[in-house]
N, CA and C atoms as an extended XYZ file, in Angstrom:
255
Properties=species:S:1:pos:R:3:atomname:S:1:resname:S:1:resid:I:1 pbc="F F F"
N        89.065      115.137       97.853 N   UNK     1
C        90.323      114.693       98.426 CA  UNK     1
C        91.298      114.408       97.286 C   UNK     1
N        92.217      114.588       97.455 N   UNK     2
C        93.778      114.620       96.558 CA  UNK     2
C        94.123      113.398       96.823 C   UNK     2
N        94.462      112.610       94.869 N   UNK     3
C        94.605      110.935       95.480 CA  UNK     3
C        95.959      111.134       95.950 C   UNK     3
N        96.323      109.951       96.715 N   UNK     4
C        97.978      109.860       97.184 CA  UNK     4
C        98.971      110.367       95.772 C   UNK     4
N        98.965      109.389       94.755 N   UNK     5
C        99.311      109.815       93.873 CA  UNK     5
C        99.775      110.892       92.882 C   UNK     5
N        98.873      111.637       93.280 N   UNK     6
C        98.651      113.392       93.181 CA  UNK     6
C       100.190      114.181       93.964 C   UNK     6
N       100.126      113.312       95.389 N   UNK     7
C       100.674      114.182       96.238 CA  UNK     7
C       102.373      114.053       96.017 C   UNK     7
N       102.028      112.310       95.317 N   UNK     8
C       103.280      112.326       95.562 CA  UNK     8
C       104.173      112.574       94.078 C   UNK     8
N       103.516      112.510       93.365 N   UNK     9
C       104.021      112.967       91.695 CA  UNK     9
C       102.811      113.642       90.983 C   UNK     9
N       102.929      115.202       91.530 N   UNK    10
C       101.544      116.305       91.161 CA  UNK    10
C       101.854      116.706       89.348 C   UNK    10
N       102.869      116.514       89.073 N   UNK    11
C       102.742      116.618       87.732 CA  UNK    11
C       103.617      115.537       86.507 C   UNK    11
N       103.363      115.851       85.464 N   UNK    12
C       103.335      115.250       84.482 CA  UNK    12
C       104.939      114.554       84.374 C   UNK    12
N       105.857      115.636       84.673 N   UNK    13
C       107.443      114.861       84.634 CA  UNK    13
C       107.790      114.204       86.181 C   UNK    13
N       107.033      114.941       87.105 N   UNK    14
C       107.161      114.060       88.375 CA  UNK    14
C       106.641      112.915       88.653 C   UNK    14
N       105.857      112.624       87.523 N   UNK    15
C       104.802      111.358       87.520 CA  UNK    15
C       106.112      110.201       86.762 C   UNK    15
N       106.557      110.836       85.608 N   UNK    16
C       107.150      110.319       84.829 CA  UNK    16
C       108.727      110.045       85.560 C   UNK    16
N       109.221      110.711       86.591 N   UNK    17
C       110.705      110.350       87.385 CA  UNK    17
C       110.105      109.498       88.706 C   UNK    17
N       108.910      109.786       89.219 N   UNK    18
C       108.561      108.504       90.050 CA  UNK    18
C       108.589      107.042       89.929 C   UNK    18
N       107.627      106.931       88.668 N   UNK    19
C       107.532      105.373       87.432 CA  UNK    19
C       108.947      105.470       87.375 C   UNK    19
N       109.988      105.705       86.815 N   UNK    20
C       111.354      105.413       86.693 CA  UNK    20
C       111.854      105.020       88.054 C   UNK    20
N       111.827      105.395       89.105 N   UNK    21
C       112.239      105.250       90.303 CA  UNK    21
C       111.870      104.291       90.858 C   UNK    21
N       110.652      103.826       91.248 N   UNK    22
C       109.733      102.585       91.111 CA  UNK    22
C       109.885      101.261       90.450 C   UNK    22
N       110.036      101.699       89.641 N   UNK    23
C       110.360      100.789       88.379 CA  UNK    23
C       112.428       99.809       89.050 C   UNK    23
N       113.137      100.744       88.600 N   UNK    24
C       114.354      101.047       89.199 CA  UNK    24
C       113.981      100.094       90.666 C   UNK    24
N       113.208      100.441       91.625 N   UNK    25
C       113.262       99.763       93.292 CA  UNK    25
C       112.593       98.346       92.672 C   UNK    25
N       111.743       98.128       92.199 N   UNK    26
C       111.206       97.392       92.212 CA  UNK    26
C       110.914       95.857       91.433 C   UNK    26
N       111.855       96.183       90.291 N   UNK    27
C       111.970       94.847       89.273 CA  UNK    27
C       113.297       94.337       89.715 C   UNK    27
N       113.540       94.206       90.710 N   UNK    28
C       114.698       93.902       91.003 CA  UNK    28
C       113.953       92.584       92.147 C   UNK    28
N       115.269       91.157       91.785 N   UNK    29
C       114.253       90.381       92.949 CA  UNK    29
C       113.955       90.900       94.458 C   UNK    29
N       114.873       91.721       95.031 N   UNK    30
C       114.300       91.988       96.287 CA  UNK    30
C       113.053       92.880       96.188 C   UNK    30
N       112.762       94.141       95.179 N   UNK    31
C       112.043       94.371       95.220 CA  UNK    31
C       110.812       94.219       94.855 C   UNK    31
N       110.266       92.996       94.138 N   UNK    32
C       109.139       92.500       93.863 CA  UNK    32
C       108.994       91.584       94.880 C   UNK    32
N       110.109       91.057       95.663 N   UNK    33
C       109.445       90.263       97.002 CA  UNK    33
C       109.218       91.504       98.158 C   UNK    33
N       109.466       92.823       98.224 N   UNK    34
C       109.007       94.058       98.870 CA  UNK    34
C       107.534       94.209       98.585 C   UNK    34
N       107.466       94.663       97.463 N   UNK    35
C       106.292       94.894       97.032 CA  UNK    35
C       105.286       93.971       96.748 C   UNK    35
N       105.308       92.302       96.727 N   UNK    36
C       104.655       90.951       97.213 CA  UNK    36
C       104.115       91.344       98.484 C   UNK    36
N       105.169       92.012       99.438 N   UNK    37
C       105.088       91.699      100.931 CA  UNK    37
C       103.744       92.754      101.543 C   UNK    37
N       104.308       93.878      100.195 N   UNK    38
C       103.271       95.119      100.757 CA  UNK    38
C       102.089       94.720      100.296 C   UNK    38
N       101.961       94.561       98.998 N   UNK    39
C       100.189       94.065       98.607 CA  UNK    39
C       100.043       92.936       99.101 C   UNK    39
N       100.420       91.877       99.917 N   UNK    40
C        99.845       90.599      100.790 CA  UNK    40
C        99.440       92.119      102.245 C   UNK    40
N       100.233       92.698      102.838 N   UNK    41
C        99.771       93.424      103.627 CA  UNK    41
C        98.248       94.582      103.706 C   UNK    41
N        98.469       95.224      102.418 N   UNK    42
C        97.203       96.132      102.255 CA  UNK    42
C        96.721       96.050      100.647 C   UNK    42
N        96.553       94.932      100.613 N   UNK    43
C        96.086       94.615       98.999 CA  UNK    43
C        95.008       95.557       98.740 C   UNK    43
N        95.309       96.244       97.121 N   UNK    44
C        94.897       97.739       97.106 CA  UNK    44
C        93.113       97.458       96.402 C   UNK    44
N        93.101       96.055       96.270 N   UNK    45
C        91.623       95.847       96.060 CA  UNK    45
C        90.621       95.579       96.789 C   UNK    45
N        91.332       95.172       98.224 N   UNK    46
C        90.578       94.095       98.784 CA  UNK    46
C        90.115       95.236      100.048 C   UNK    46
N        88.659       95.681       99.698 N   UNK    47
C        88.136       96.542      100.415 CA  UNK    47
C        86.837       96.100      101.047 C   UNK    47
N        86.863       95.550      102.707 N   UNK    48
C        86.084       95.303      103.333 CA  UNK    48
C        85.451       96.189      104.489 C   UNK    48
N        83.834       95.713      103.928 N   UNK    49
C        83.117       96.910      104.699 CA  UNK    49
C        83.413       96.519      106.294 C   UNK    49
N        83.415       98.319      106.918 N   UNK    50
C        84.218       98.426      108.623 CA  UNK    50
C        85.455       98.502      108.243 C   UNK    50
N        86.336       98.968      107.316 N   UNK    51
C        87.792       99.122      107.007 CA  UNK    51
C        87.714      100.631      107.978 C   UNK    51
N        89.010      101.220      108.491 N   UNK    52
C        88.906      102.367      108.958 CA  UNK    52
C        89.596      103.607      107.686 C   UNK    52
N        89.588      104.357      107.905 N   UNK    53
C        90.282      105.337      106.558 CA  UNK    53
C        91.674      104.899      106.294 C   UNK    53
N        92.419      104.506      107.568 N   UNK    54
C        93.665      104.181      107.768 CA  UNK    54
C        94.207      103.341      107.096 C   UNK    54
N        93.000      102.227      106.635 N   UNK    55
C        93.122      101.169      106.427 CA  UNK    55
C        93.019      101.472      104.915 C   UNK    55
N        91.939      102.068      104.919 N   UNK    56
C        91.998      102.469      103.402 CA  UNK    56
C        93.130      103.058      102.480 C   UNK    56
N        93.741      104.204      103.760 N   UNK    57
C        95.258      104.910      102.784 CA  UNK    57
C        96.260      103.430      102.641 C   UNK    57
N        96.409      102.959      103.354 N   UNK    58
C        97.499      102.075      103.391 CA  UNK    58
C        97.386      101.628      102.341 C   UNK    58
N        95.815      100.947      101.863 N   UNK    59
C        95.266      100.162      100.264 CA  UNK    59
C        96.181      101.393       99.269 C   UNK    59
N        96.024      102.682       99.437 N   UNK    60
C        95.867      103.259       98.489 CA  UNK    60
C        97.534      103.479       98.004 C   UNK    60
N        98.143      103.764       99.389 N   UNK    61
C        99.356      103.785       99.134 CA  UNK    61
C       100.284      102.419       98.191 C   UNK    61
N        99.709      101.373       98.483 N   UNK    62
C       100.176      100.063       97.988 CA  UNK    62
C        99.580      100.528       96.314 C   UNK    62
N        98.640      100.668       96.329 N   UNK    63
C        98.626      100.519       94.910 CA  UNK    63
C        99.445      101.749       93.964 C   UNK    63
N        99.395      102.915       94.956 N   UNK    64
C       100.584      103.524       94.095 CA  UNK    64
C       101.738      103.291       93.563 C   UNK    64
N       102.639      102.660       94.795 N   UNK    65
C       103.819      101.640       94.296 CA  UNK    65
C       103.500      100.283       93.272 C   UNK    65
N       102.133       99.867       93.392 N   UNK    66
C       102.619       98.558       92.456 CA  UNK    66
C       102.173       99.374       90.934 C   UNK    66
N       101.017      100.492       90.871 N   UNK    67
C       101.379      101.150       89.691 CA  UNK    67
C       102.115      101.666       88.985 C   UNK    67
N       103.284      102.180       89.610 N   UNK    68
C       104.324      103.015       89.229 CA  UNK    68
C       105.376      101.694       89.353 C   UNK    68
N       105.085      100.738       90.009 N   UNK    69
C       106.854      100.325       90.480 CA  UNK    69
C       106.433       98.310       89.804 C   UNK    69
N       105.363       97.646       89.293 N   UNK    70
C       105.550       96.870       89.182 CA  UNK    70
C       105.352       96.936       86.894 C   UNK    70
N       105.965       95.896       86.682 N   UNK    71
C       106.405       95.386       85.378 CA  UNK    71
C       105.248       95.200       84.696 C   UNK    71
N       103.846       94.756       85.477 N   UNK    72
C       102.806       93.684       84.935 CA  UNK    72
C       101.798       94.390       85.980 C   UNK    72
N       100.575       94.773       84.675 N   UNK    73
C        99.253       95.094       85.240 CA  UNK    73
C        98.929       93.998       86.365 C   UNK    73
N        98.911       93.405       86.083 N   UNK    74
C        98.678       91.918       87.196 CA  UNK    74
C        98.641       91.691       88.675 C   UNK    74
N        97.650       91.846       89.272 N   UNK    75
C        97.585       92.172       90.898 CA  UNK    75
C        97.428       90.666       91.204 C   UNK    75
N        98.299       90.238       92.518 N   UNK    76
C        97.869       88.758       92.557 CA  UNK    76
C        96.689       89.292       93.470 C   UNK    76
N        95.803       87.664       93.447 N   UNK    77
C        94.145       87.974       93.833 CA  UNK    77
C        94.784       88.216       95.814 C   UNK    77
N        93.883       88.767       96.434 N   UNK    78
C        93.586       89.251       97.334 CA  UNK    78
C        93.325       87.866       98.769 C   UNK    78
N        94.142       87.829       99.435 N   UNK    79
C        93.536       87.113      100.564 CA  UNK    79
C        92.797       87.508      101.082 C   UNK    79
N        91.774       86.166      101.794 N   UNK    80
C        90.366       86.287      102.229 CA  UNK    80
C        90.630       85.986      103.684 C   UNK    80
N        90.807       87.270      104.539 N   UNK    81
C        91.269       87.073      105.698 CA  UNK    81
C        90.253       87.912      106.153 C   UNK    81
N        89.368       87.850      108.499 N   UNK    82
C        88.319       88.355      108.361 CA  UNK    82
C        89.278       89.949      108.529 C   UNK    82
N        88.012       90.587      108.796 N   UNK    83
C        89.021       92.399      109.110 CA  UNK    83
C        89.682       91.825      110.763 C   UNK    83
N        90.468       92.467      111.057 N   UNK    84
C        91.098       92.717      111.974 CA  UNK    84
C        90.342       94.073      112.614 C   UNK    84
N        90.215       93.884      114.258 N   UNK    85
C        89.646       95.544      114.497 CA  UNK    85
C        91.002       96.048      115.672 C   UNK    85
């Protein structure tokens, strides 16, 4: 399977105008309280067994944006909430 990442910046300068773009949405205060809002929503670590795939892209998608779009390696830790079905 092709990570999200892949799909959405498949090469080397598209990787490199995404991170700019990201970057650009996202160090900005609204957009680090965006992207707060999205990893409190599908925090891209917090993988509990019975997740559905769905559940999983959503993780995966979040972490694309906070890779490309946040300032600081730094993931805040993960709420301990049960799964939702």
């Amino acid at each position: 399977m092709t990570a999200f990442e892949q799909l959405v910046a498949p090469t080397k300068a598209a990787q490199a105008e995404f991170a700019q773009d990201c970057l650009e949405c996202f160090t900005s205060g609204a957009g680090k309280r965006v992207l707060s809002a999205l990893v409190a929503a599908a925090h891209p670590l917090c993988h509990i067994p019975g997740m559905t795939d769905h559940q999983h892209g959503r993780a995966e998608v979040v972490a694309t944006l906070w890779r490309f779009g946040a300032n600081t390696p730094q993931l805040p830790p993960p709420e301990q909430t049960p799964p939702t079905s």
